[in-house]
N, C-alpha and C positions, 0 to 999 in steps of 0.2 A: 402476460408478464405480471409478475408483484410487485403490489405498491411500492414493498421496498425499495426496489430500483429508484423509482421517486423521478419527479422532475426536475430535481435539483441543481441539473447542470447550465451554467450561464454558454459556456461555451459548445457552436456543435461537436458530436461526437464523430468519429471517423469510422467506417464500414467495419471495420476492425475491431471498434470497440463497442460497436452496435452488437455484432457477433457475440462478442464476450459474452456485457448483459443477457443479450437472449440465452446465450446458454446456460450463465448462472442460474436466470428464472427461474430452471428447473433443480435448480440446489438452495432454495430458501429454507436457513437456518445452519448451524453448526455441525450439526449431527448427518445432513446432507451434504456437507463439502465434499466439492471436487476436485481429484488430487491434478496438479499440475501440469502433469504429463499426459492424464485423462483428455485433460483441456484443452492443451495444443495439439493432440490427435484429433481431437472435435474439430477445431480451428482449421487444420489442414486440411478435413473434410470438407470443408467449405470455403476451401479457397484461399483461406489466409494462413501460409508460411509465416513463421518468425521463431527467431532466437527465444533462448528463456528469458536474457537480459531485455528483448525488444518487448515481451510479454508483461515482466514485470514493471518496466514501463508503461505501459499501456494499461495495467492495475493501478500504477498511483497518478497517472493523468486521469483518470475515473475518481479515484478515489478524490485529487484533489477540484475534484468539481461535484463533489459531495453524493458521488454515487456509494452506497453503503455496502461495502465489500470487503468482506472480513477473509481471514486468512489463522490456520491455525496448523500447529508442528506437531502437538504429540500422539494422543489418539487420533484416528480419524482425518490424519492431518487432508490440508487442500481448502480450496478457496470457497468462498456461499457467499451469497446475500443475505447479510444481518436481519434476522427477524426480528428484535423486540432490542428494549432498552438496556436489558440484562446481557445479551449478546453484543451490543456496544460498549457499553463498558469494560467488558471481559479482555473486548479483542483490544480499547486503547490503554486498558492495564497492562495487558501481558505484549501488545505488540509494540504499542507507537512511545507509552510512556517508558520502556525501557531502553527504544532507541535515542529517545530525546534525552534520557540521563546518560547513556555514555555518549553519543555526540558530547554533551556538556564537560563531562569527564575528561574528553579529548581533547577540546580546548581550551580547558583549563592547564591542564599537564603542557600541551604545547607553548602557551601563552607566558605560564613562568617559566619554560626554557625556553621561549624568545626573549624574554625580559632578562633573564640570567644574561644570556650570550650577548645578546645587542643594545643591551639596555635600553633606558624608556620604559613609556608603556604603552601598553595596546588597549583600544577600545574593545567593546565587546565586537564590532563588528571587522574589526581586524584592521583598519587604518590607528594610528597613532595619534595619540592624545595629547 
């Protein structure tokens, strides 16, 4: 297995997602991802069924225990094990930081038409201030 997998995780991992890692192992870097479907055909060869939503679950319960698993849509698209610092980057430019701007977007848009409608106003965490 690649260092990248890393030992980074506090919490155990489940057989499931033991499986993952090992399979990613063999797709360390971007240009190696493995496409989605690839992965869950692997997974069911060894025993583990699951949905794509229970899959991509199981990618960000990894992920947020700081297993380094990147994910990419246009060439080449499908999932790797981050190899270098350049490929982290890349994947929280193009992946995480433009979810995190429209989450933001969307609660901002909500927020002033909940404050339109109900008046008040709302905290950032959505209780009332």
């Amino acid at each position: 297995m690649s260092e990248t997998a890393g030992t980074y995780h506090a919490q155990a991992i489940t057989p499931q997602q033991a499986e993952i890692i090992r399979l990613l192992g063999f797709h360390v870097g971007r240009e190696r991802a493995m496409t989605k479907d690839r992965l869950l055909d692997e997974l069911a060869r060894a025993g583990f069924y699951m949905t794509e939503r229970e899959f991509r679950s199981e990618i960000a319960a990894l992920r947020k225990q700081g297993i380094l698993i990147g994910s990419s849509a246009g060439s080449n698209p499908g999932y790797y094990l981050i190899a270098n610092m350049g490929e982290f980057d890349e994947f929280t430019a193009t992946e995480l930081l433009s979810r995190i701007k429209d989450l933001n977007d969307t609660y901002r848009a909500m927020s002033g038409a909940a404050q339109t409608q109900f008046g008040g106003q709302l905290s950032f965490f959505g209780g009332r201030s």
